[in-house]
C-alpha positions as CSV (number, residue, x, y, z in Angstrom):
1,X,-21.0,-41.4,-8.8
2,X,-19.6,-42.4,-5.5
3,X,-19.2,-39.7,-2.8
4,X,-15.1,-38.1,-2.2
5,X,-14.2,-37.6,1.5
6,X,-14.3,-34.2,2.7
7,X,-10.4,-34.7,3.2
8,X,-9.7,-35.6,-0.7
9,X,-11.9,-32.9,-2.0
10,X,-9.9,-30.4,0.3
11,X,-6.9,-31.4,-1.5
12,X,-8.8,-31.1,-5.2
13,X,-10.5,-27.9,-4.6
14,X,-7.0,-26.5,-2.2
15,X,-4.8,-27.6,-5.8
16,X,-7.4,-25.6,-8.0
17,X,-7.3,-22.7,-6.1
18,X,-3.6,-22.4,-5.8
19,X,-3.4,-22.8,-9.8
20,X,-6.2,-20.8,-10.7
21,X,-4.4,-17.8,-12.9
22,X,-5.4,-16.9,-16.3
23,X,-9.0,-15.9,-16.0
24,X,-12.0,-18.1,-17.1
25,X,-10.4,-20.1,-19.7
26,X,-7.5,-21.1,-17.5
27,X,-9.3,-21.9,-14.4
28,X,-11.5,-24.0,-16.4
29,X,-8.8,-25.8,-18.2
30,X,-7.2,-26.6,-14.8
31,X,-10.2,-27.8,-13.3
32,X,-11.0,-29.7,-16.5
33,X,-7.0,-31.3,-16.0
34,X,-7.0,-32.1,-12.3
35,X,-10.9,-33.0,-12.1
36,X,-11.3,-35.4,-15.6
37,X,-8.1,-36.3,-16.6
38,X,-6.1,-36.8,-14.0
39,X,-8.5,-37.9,-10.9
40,X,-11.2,-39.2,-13.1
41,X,-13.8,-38.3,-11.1
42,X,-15.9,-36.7,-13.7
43,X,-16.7,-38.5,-16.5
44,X,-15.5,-35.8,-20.1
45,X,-19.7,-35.3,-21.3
46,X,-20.5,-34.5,-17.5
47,X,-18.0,-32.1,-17.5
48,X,-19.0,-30.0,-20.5
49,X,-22.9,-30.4,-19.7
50,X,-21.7,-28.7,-16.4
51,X,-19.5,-25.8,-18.3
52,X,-22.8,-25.6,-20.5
53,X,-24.8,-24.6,-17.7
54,X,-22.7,-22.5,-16.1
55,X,-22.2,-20.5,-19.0
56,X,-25.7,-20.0,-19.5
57,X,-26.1,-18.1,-15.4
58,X,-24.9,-14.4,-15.0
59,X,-21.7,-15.1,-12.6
60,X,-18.1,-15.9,-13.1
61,X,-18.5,-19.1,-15.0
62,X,-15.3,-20.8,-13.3
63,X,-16.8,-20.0,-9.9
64,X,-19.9,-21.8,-10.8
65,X,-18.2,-24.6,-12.7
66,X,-16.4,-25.9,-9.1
67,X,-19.4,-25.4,-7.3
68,X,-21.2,-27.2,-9.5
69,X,-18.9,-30.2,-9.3
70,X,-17.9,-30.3,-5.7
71,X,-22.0,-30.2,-5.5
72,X,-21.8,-33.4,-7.8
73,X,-19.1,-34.7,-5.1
74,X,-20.7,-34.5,-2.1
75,X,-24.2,-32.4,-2.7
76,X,-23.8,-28.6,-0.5
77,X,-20.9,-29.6,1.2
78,X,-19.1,-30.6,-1.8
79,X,-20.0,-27.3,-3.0
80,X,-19.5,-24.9,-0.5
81,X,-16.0,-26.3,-0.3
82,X,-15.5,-26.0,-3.8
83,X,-16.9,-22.7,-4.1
84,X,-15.7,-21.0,-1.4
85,X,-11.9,-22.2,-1.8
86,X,-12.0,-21.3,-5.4
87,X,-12.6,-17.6,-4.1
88,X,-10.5,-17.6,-0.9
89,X,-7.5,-16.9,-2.4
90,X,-8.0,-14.0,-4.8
91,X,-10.1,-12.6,-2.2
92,X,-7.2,-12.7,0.3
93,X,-4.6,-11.6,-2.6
94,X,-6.5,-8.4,-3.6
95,X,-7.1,-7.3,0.3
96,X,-3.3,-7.1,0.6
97,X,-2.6,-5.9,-2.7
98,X,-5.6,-3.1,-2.4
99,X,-4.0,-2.5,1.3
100,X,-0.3,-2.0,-1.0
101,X,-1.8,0.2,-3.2
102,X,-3.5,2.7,-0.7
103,X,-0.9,2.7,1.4
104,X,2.1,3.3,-1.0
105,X,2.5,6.6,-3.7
106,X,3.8,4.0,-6.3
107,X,4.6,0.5,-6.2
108,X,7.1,-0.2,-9.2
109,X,8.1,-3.4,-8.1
110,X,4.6,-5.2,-8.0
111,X,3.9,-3.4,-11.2
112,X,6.8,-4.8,-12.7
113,X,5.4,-8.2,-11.9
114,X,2.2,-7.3,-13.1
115,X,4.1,-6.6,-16.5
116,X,5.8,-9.8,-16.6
117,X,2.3,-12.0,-15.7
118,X,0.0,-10.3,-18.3
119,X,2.3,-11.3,-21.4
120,X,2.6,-15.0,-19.4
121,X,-1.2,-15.7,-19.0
122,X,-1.3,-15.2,-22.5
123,X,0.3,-18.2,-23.1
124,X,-1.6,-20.2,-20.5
125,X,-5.0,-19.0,-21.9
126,X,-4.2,-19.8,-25.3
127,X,-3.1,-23.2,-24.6
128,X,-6.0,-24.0,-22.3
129,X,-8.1,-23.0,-25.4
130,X,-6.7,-25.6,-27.6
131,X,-7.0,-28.4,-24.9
132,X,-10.6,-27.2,-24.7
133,X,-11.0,-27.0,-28.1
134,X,-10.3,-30.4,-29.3
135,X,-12.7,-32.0,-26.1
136,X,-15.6,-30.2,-27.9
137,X,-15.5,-29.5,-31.6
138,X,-16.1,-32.8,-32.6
139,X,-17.3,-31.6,-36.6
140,X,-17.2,-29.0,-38.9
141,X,-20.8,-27.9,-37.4
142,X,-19.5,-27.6,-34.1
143,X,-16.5,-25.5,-35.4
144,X,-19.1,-23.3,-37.1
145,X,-20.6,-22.5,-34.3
146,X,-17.4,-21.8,-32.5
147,X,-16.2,-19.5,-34.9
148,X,-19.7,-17.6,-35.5
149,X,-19.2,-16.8,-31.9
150,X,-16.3,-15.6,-32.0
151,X,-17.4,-13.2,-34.5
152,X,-20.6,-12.3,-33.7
153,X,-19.2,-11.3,-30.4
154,X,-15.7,-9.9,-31.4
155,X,-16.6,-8.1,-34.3
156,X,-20.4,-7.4,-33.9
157,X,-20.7,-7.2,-30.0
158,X,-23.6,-9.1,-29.9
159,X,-25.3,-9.8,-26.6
160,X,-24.1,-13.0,-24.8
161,X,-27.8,-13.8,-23.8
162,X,-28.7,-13.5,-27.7
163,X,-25.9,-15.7,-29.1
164,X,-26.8,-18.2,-26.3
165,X,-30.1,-18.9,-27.3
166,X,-29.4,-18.6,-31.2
167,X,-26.9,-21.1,-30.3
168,X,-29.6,-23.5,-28.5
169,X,-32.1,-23.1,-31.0
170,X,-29.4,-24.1,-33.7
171,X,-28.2,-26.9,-32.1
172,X,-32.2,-28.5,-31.6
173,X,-32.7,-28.1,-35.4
174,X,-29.1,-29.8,-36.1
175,X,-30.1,-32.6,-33.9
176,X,-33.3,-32.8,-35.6
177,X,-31.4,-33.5,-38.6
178,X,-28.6,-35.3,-37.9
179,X,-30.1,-38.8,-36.6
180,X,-26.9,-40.0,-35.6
181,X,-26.2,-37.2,-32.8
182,X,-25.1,-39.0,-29.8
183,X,-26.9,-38.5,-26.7
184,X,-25.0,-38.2,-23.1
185,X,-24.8,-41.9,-21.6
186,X,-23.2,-40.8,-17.8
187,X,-26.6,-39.7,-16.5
188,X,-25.9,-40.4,-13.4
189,X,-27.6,-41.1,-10.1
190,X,-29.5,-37.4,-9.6
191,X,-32.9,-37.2,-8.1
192,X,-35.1,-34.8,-8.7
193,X,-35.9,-32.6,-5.6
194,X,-39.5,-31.7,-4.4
195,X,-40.7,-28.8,-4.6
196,X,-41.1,-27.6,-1.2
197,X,-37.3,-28.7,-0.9
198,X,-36.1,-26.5,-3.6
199,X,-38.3,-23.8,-2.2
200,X,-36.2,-24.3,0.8
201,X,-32.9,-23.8,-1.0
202,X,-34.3,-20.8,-2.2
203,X,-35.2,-19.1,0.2
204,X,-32.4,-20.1,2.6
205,X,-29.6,-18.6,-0.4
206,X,-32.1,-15.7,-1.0
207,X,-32.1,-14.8,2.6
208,X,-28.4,-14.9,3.3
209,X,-27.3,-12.9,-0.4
210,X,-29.9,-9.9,1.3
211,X,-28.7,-9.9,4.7
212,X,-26.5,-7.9,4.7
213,X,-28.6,-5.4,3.0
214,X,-30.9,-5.3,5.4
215,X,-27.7,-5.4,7.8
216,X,-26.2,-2.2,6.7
217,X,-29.5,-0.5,6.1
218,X,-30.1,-1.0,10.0
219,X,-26.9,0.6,11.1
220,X,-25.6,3.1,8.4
221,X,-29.0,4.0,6.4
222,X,-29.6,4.1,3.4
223,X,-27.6,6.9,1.9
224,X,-24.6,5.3,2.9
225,X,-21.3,4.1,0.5
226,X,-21.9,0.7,2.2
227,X,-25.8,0.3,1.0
228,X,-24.8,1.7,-2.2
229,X,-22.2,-1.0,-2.8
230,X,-24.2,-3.9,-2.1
231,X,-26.9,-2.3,-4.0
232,X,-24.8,-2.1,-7.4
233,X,-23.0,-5.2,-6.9
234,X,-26.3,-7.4,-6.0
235,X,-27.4,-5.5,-9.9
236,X,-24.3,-7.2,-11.3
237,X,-24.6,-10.4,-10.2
238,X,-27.5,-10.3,-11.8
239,X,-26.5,-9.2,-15.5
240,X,-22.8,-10.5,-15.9
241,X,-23.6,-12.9,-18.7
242,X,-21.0,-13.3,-21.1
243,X,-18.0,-13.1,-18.6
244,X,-15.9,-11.0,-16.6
245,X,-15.1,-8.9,-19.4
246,X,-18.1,-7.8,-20.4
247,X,-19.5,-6.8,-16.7
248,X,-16.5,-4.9,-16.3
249,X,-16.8,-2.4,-19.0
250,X,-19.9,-1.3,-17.2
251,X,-18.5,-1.5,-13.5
252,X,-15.5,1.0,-14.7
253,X,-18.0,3.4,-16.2
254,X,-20.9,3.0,-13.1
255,X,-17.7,3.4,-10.2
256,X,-15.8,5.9,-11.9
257,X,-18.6,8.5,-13.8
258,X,-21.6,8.2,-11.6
259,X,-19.9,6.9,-7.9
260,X,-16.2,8.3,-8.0
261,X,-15.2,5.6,-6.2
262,X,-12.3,5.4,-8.4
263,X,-10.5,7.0,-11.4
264,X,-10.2,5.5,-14.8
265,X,-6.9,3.9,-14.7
266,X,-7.1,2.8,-11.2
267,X,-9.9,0.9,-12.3
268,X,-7.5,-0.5,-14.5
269,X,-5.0,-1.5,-12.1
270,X,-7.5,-3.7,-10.6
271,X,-8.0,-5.6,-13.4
272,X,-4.3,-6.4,-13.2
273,X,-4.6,-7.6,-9.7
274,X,-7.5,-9.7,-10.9
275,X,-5.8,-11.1,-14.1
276,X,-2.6,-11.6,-12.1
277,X,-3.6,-13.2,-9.1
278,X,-5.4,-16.6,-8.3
279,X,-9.4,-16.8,-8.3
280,X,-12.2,-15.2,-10.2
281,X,-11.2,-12.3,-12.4
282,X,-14.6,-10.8,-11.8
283,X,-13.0,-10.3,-8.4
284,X,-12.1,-7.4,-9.6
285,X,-15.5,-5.9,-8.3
286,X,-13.8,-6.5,-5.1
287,X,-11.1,-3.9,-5.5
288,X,-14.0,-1.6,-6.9
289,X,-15.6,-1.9,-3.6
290,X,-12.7,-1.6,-1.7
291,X,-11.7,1.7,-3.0
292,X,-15.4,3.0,-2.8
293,X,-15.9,2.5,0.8
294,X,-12.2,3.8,1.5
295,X,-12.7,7.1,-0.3
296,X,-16.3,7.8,1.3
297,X,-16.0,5.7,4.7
298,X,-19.3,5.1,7.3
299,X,-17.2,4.3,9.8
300,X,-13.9,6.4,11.5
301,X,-11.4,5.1,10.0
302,X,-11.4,4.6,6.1
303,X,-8.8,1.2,6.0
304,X,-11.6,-0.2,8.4
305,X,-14.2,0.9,5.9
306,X,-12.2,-0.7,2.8
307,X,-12.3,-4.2,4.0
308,X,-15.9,-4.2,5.0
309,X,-16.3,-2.8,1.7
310,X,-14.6,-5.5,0.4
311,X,-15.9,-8.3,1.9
312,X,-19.8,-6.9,1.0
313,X,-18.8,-6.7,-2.5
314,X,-17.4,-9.9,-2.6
315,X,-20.6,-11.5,-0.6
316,X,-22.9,-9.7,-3.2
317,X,-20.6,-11.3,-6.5
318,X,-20.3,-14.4,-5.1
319,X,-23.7,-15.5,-3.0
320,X,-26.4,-15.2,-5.4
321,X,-23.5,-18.0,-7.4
322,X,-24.5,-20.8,-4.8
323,X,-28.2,-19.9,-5.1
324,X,-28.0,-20.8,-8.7
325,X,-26.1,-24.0,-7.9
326,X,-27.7,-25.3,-5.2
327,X,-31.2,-24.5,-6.5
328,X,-31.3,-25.4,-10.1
329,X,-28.4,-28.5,-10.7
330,X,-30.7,-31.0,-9.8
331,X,-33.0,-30.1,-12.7
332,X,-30.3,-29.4,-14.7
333,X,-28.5,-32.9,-14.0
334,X,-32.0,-34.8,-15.0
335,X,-32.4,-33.3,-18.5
336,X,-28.7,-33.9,-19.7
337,X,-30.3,-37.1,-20.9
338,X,-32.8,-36.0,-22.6
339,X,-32.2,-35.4,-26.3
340,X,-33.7,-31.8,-27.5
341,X,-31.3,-30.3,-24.4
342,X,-28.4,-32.6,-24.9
343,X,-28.8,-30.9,-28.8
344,X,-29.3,-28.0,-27.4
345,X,-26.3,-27.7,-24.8
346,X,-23.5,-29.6,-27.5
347,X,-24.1,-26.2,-29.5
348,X,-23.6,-24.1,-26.6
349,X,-20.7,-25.7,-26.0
350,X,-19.3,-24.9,-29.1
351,X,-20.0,-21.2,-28.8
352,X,-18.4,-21.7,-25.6
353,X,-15.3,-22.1,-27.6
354,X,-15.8,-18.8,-29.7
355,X,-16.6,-17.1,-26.7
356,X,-13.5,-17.7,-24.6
357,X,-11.3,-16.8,-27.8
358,X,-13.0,-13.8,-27.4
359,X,-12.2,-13.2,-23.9
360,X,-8.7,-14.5,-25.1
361,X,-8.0,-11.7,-28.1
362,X,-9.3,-8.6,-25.6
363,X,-6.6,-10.0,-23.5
364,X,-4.0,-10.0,-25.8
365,X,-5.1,-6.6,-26.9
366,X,-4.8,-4.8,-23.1
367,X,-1.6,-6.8,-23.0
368,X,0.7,-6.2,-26.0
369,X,-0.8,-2.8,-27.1
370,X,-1.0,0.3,-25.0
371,X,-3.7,1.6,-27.2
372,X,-6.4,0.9,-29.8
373,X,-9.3,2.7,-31.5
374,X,-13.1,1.5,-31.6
375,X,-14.4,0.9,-34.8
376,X,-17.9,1.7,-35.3
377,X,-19.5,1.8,-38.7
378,X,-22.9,0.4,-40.2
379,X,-23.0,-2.6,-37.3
380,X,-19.4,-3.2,-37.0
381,X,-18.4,-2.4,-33.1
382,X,-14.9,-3.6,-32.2
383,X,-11.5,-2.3,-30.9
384,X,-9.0,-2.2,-33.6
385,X,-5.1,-2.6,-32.2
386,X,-3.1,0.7,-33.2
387,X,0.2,-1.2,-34.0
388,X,2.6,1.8,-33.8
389,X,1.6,0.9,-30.0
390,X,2.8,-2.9,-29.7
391,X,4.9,-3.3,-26.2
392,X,7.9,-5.1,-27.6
393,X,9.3,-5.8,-24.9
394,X,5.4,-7.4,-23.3
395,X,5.2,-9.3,-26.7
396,X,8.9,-10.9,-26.3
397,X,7.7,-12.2,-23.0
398,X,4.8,-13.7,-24.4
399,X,6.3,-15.4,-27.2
400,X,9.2,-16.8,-24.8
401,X,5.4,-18.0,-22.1
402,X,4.3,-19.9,-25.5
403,X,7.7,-21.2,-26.1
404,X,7.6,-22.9,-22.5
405,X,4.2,-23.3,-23.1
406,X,3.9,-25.7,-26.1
407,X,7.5,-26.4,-26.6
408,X,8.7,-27.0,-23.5
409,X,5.7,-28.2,-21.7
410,X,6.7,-26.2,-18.5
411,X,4.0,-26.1,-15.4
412,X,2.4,-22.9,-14.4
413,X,4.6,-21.7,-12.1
414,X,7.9,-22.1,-13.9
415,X,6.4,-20.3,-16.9
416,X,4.8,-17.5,-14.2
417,X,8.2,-17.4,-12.4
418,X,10.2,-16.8,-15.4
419,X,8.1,-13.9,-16.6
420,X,8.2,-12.2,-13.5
421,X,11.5,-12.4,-13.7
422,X,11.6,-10.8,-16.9
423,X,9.2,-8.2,-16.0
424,X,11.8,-6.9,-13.3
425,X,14.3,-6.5,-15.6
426,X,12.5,-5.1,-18.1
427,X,10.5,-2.7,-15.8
428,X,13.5,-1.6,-13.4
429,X,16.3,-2.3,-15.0
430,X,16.5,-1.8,-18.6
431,X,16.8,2.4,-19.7
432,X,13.2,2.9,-21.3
């Protein structure tokens, strides 16, 4: 493919970042909108066989996806761009609201937008599910796999690493059998690198994720909340495989039993920065680390120790994403062609699918219910709704998002404006 100017893939990448709400499966969706429908600059298989390898690195799968193809764009450059305005924004949104939310004994009225986006991204997921849905469940196998996925993860809470490579193997034995399977055509004009220059890429990603390790253990030691952080979040980076979601569980339990960087349900009001603001909603971790180094500061004052906390859990998220990209897309690029992985990464996709329902249901469950119970019995592991606890008011305003949604075909941002709007009525001016 032919190479974008810097100044049109500024304009791609600044247009996904300003519309990136709705966690994974709405980032995707709008990249998969503006990138290959719209601009036609990614042909629909290259797409996928990118979202297939993505999914398969620990990392916030969106993240990686625009790195990935502003690396296909213009090589690092493209990337870096990509990459780095995809985070920009959520990074700059939680600094402020973190700032907000340690300054300030309550802050009803951004809750009350927090209540009116949650029931709205809903809508957005769900319908960015369906779009992705049809581009990739092309038979009754494919949908198979989609929904054993689902289940397997839902019901079951089977590792993501597991189902991945079940799904792989599956896929090479289907493609065995089926003679027909079509192979990807838009191979494309990637070379494979040398050795020593891959080595290079390593080492020059490698070295600039642990800098600031070594940085901090220089100046502060290490006993300090600032070693600490980039520690634990350099250990995540390296284990968040199946998605946001499933890191996070073990973030809130790490930063609030063993650290006490934070308390329970402040834990959860950064996921509803996350889930409610643009970028990432593994950013998250960012809030995490801003709270941590606030509440047990190295330096003087503790606001000055919250944003370099901030920014260090960010950089130990976020880095190790580019050294993935930039090390291993060439290879990846060269086998889409080939058939056993082309097999192999169609079935993945598919489990894709399942995987973001998933991600999809939790959602709905945090959002329209204020509680649930877990369900464990024989090998059964799942939250079950307690529906005595539905939010009536939170499900009315995701009904209405769906009804712009699929009725109305309204853009982001009217659908996000109008449930805000509803969320400050209901929140601050209706008698609950």
């Amino acid at each position: 493919m032919e190479k974008i100017s810097t100044k049109e893939q500024w304009k791609i990448w600044a247009h996904v970042a300003a519309h990136s709400f709705g966690g994974p499966a709405g980032q995707i969706a709008v990249i998969h909108k503006l990138v290959v429908e719209e601009k036609k600059l990614i042909s629909e298989e290259r797409f996928l066989h990118a979202l297939n390898f993505c999914m398969l690195l620990p990392g916030p799968e969106a993240q990686q996806l625009a790195t990935y193809l502003g690396w296909l764009m213009n090589r690092w450059r493209g990337g870096l761009l990509a990459g780095g305005l995809f985070i920009l924004p959520g990074f700059l949104s939680i600094l402020i609201l973190s700032y907000l939310y340690v300054l300030f004994s309550h802050i009803s009225f951004v809750q009350s937008l927090f209540y009116g986006i949650k029931p709205a991204i809903i809508a957005i997921v769900m319908a960015s599910l369906y779009r992705i849905s049809q581009k990739s469940l092309k038979s009754s196998f494919y949908w198979m796999m989609a929904i054993m996925a689902f289940v397997l993860l839902f019901f079951f809470n089977v590792s993501f690493p597991i189902l991945v490579v079940s799904s792989a193997f599956t896929g090479m034995i289907y493609g065995k059998l089926m003679s027909h399977h079509q192979l990807f055509t838009d191979v494309g004009d990637i070379k494979l690198p040398t050795l020593s220059q891959t080595f290079k890429t390593m080492s020059i990603w490698l070295g600039l994720w642990i800098a600031p390790i070594l940085l901090t253990i220089a100046i502060f030691g290490t006993e300090s909340t600032f070693h600490s952080i980039n520690l634990f979040f350099s250990k995540m980076s390296m284990v968040t495989f199946g998605g946001a979601y499933a890191a996070l569980t073990y973030v809130a339990q790490k930063a609030v039993e063993v650290y006490g960087w934070l308390q329970g349900p402040e834990m959860l009001d950064g996921l509803a920065m996350a889930e409610t603001t643009p970028g990432p909603l593994i950013q998250t971790l960012q809030f995490v680390g801003f709270m941590g180094a606030y509440r047990f500061p190295d330096v003087t004052s503790p606001y000055l120790a919250a944003f370099i906390g901030s920014i260090l859990a960010t950089w130990m998220t976020f880095a190790p994403c580019f050294l993935w990209i930039f090390s291993f897309a060439p290879y990846v690029e060269f086998i889409r062609g080939q058939k056993v992985f082309s097999d192999a990464l169609s079935a993945i996709t598919a489990s894709v699918v399942g995987v973001i329902f998933n991600l999809s249901v939790w959602f709905v469950l945090k959002a329209l219910f204020t509680q649930s119970s877990p369900v464990k019995a024989f090998i059964f592991d799942f939250e079950l709704p307690v529906l005595s606890s539905i939010d009536f008011y939170a499900t009315g305003i995701c009904a209405i998002a769906l009804i712009m949604q699929f009725k109305f075909k309204k853009s982001l941002f009217v659908i996000l404006g109008t449930c805000m709007v509803l969320g400050i009525i209901v929140k601050l001016l209706i008698p609950r």
